[in-house]
C-alpha positions in Angstrom: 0.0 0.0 0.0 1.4 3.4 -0.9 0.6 6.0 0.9 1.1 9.6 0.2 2.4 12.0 3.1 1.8 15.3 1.5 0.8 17.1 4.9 4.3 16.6 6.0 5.8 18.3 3.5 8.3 16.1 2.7 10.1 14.9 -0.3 10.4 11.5 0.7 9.2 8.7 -1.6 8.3 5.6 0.8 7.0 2.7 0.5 4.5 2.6 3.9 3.1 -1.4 3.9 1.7 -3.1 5.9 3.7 -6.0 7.4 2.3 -9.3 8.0 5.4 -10.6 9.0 5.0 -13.5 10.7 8.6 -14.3 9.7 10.2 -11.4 12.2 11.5 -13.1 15.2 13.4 -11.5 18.2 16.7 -10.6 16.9 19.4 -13.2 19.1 23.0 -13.5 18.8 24.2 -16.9 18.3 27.4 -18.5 18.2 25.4 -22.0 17.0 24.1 -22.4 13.0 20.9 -24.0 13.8 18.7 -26.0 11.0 15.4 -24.0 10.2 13.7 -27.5 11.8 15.6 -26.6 15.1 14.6 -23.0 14.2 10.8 -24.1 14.3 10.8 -26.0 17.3 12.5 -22.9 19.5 10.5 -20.3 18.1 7.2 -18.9 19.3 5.5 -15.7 18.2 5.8 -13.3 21.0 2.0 -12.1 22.8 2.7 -8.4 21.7 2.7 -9.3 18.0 -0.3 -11.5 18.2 -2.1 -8.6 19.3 -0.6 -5.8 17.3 -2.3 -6.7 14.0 -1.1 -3.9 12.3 2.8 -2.2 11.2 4.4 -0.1 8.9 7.4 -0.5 7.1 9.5 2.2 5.8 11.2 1.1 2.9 13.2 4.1 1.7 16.9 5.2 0.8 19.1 6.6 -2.0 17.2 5.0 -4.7 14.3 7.4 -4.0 17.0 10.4 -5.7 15.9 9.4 -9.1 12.5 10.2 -10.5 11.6 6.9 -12.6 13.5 3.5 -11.5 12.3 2.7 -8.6 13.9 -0.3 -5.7 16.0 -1.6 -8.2 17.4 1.2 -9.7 21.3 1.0 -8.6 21.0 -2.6 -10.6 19.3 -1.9 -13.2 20.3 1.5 -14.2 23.7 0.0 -15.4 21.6 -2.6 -17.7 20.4 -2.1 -21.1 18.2 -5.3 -20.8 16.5 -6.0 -17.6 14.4 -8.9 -19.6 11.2 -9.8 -18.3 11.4 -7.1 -15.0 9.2 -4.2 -15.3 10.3 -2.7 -12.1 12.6 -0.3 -12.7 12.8 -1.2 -16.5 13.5 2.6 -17.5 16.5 3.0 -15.4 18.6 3.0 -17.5 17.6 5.6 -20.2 16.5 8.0 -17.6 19.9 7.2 -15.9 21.5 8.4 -19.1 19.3 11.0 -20.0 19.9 13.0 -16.1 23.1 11.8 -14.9 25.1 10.5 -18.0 26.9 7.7 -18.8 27.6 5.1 -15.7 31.4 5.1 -16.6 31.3 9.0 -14.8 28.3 9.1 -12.6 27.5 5.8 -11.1 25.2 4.8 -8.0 27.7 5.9 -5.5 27.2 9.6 -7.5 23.3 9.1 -6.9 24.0 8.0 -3.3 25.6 11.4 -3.0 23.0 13.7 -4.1 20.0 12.1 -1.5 20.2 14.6 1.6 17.2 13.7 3.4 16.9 17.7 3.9 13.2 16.9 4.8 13.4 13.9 6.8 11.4 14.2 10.0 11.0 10.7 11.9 9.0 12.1 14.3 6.5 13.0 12.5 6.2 10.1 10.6 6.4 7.6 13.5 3.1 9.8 15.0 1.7 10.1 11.9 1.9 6.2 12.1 0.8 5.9 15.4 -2.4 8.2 14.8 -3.4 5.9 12.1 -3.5 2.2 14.2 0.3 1.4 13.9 1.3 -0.9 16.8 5.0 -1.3 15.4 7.7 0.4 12.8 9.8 -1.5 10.9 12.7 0.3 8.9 15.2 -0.9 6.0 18.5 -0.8 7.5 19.9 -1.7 4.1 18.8 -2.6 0.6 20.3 -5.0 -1.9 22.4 -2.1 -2.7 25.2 -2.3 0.4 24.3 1.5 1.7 23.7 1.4 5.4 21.2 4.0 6.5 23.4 3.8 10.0 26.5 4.2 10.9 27.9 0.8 10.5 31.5 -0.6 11.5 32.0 -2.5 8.8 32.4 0.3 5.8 32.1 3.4 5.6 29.6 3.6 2.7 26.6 4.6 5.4 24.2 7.8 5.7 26.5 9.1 8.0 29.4 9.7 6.2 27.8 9.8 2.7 24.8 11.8 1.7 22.3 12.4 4.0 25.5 12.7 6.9 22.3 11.4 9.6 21.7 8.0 11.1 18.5 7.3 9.6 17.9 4.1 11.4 19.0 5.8 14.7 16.0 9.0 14.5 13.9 6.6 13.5 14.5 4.1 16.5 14.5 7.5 19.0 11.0 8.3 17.2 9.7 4.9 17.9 10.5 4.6 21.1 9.6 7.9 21.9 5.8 6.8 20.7 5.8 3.9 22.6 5.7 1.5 19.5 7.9 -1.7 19.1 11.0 -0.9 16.7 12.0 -3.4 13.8 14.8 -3.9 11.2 15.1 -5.3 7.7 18.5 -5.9 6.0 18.5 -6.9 2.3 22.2 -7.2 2.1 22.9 -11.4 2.1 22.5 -10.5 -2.1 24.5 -7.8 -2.6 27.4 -9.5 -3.9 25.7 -11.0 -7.7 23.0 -7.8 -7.6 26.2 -5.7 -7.9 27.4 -7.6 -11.0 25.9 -5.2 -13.7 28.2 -2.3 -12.3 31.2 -4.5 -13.6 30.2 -4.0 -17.1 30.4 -1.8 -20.1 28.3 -0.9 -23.2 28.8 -3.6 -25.6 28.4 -1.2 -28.3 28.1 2.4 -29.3 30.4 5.1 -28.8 30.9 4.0 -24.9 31.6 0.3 -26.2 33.8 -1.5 -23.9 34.4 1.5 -21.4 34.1 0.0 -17.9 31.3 1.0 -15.3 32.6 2.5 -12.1 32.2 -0.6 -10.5 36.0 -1.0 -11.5 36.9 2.2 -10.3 39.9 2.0 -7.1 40.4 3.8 -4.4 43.3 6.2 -5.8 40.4 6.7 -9.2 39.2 9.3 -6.4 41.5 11.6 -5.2 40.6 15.0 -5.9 37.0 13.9 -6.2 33.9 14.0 -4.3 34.2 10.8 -2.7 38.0 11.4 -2.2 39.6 8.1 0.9 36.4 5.7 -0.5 36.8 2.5 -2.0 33.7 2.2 -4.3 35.2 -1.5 -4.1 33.3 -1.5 -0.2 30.0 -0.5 -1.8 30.1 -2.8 -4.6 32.2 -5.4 -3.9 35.5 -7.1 -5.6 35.2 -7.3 -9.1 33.8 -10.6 -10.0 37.2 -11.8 -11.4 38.7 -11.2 -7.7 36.1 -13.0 -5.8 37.7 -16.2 -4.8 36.4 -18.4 -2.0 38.4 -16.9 0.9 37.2 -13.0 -0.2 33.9 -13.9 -0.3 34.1 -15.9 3.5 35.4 -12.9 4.7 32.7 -10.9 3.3 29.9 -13.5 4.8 32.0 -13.0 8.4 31.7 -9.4 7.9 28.2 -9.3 7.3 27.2 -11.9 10.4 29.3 -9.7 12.8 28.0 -6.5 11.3 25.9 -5.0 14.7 23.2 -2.3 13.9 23.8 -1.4 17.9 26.2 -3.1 20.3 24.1 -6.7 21.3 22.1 -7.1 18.4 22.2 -9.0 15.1 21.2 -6.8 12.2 19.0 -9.0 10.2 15.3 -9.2 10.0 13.8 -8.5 12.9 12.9 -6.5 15.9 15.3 -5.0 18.7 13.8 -5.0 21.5 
């Protein structure tokens, strides 16, 4: 459901839904990989959420910046055939058209133009809570690697780039403030083969065989806008580097990634 928060005024382009999530369990750290059966057997839907009925998810970030595209946009702006996918099937031409070619302003150039200049948690979480909301649920991360926190394990997060807020954080202060049970979602267990199209080039036209700036290093930005960044930490090795022990490391990364100090950052709520 979209909903449309002109009395706000705001800028913000969210995705307000409401979350049947029967799926969101307490986040716990474990030290033990447990089998989904074991999983099922220890898990039991806390009394709060039977009752609360009702949520909303904020599903918002960077990829709002562009005016056609939508959730996929930092994939599919850097494909000339998405194929069957009709979500976000025009971001490429419109990617073009407004920003140029990917080669000189790629998604980590899109990340830097959101500001969030009329973000205002507060009033969305009462605005929320005014209209039945029992809980708030909020995208930590998309498929896209951008944390909307300040995260440990890069520095590719709202804090340092773009918006320079923790997103996550107002919202959790709003939440709480309201008296409403706060929730997480992390898309980032894909990022790795969603990032793939930002390794490639135009395989023809006067661009032909000029690479994306997925390839771009470290030292490709001095004297630039995103001068002591790897882009490599946003969109991962190039997929010629990725051997088994890189991408380990990246899954250890990940697991041990906390969205605050005790808790998990995955799906699910932090109570």
């Amino acid at each position: 459901m979209k909903l449309h928060v002109d009395r706000l005024n705001t800028r913000l382009k969210l995705f307000i839904v409401i979350c049947c999530v029967s799926s969101f369990g307490v986040a716990q750290e474990s030290e033990k990989e447990l089998s989904w059966d074991q999983l099922a057997e220890q898990y039991s839907c806390p009394e709060w959420f039977r009752d609360a009925k009702f949520g909303i998810w904020f599903h918002w970030g960077p990829q709002s910046v562009p005016e056609q595209g939508g959730g996929w946009y930092a994939r599919h702006m850097y494909m000339k055939d998405v194929g069957r996918q009709k979500f976000g099937k025009m971001a490429n031409p419109y990617h073009l058209q407004t920003y140029g070619h990917p080669s000189e302003f790629g998604y980590k150039d899109v990340i830097n133009q959101w500001k969030a200049e009329n973000f205002d948690a507060e009033a969305l979480i009462n605005f929320s809570k005014e209209n039945g909301a029992k809980y708030i649920v909020a995208l930590a991360n998309h498929h896209d690697h951008f944390d909307l926190f300040k995260s440990s394990h890069h520095p590719w997060n709202s804090v340092n780039v773009g918006p320079k807020k923790d997103i996550i954080g107002e919202f959790e202060a709003a939440t709480r403030k309201a008296g409403l049970k706060f929730g997480v979602t992390s898309h980032d267990d894909r990022f790795l083969n969603w990032w793939k199209p930002a390794f490639g080039s135009d395989k023809e036209g006067e661009k032909a065989g000029v690479p994306y700036d997925g390839h771009l290093t470290k030292a490709d930005g001095i004297g630039k806008w995103w001068e002591g960044l790897d882009p490599k930490d946003l969109y991962g090795p190039a997929p010629e580097d990725r051997t088994p022990e890189i991408i380990e490391d990246i899954k250890k990364k990940l697991v041990k990634t906390p969205y605050r100090t005790g808790y998990q950052l995955q799906a699910g709520f932090v109570i």
